[in-house]
N, C-alpha and C positions, 0 to 999 in steps of 0.2 A: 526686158525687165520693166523696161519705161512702161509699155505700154499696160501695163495693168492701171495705172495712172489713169487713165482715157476712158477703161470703163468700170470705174468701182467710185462708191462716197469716197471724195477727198475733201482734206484740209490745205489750203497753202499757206504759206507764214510763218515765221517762228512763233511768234505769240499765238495763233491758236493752233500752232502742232504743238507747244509746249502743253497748253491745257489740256488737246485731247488727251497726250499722254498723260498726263497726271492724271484723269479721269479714268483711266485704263480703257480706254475706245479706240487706241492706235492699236492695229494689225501693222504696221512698218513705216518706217519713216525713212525717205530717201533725202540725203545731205549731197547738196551741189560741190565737187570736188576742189573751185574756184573758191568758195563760201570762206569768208572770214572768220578764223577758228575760236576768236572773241565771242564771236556773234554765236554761233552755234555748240561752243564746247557746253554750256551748260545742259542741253538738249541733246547732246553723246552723254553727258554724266546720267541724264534724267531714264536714257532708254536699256542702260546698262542696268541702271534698277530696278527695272521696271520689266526688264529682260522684253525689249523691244529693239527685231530687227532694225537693224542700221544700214540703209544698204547706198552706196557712193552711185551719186549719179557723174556722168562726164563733166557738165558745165550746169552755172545758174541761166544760160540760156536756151539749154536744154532741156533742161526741169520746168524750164516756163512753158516752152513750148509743147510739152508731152502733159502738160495740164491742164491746156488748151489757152493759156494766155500771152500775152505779145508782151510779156516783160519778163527777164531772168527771175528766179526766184531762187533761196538758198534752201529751203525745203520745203517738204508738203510731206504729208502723212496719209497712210491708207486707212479709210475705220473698218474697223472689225465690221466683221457679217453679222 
């Protein structure tokens, strides 16, 4: 699952996966399992709406690394085609 991460446009970040979502340019947004649910519940409320896959990844240091970066991340987003 990760690996669509690797080769499709991403986002990383809460702040601009929340925008893309809001923009409606998310295709899906993968939430780090580990992820502080403070930090990310608004971004589950926003993709419910928005009827944008939610899909759990293992760890935020998984997500980092499947997006090619050397730090945990708590999400990233796919954009639409």
């Amino acid at each position: 699952m990760l690996d669509q991460l690797r080769h499709k446009t991403k986002t990383i970040g809460l702040k601009q996966t929340i925008r893309l979502v809001e923009s409606d340019g998310a295709d899906c947004v993968y939430v780090a399992q580990d992820a502080d649910e403070r930090v990310v519940g608004k971004l589950r409320e926003l993709c419910a709406v928005k009827g944008v896959e939610v899909i759990p990844a293992e760890s935020m240091k998984m997500l980092g690394k499947a997006c090619g970066i050397d730090v945990g991340a708590a999400v990233a987003a796919v954009h639409k085609p």
